[in-house]
C-alpha positions in Angstrom: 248.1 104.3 -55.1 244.6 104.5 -57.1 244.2 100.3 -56.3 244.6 101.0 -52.4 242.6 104.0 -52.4 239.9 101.6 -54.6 240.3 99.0 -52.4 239.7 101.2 -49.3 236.5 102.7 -51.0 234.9 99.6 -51.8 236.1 98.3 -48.2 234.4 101.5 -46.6 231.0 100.9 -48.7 231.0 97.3 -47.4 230.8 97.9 -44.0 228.6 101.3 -44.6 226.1 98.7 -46.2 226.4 96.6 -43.8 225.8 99.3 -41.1 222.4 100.6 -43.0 221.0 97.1 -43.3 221.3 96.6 -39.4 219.8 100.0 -39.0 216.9 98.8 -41.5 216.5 95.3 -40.0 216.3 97.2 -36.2 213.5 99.9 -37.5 212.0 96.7 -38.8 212.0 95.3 -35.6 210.6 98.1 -33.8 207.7 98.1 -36.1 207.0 94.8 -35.1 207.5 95.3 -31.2 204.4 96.1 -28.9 204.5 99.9 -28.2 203.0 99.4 -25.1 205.5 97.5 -24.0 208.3 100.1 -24.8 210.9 97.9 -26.0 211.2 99.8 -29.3 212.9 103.0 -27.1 215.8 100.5 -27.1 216.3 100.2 -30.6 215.6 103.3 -31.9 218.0 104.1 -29.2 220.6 102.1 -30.6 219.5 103.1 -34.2 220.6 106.9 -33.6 223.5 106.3 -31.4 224.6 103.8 -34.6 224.2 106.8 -36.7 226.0 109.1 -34.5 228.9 107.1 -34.7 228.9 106.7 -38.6 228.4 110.4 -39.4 231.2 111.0 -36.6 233.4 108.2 -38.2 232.7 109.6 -41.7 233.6 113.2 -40.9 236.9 111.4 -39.3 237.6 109.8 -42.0 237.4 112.2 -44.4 239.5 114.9 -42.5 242.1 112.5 -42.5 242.2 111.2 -46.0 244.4 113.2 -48.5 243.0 115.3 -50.8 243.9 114.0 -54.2 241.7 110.2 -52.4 238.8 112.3 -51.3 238.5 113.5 -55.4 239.1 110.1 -56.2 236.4 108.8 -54.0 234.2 111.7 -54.6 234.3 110.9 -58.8 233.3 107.0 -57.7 230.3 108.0 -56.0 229.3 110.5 -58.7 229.6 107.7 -61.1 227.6 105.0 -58.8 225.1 107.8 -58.2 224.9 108.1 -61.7 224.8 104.4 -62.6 221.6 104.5 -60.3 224.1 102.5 -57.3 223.8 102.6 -54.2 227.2 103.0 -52.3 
């Protein structure tokens, strides 16, 4: 049971990663855009409605994950926090 619930952690901080990189890349973006020209609305835009859905997906998630994986998951991030990792 601990190797699925590992797998699914590591799985879940893949795509979270993912998911903050494209965030990063669109601020980047924006910075870059002519204001003027207000085509950085659109991606900060799609920057928060990206973030809605993740904090929505993670509270999801976490409702519906048994208790003894949310302590599991909660000890790896400790640990990666502690490591200096980001997950």
């Amino acid at each position: 049971v601990e190797a699925a619930w590992h797998v699914d952690f590591l799985e879940h901080n893949a795509l979270q990663r993912q998911k903050r990189l494209r965030s990063r890349a669109l601020l980047s973006l924006a910075l870059l855009a002519e204001p003027m020209e207000r085509q950085w609305r659109e991606i900060y835009l799609d920057v928060a409605w990206s973030a809605w859905q993740q904090v929505i997906g993670d509270e999801r998630r976490q409702r519906e994950m048994p208790k003894a994986q949310q302590m599991y998951e909660k000890v790896l991030r400790d640990t990666h926090e502690a490591m200096g990792l980001n997950c």
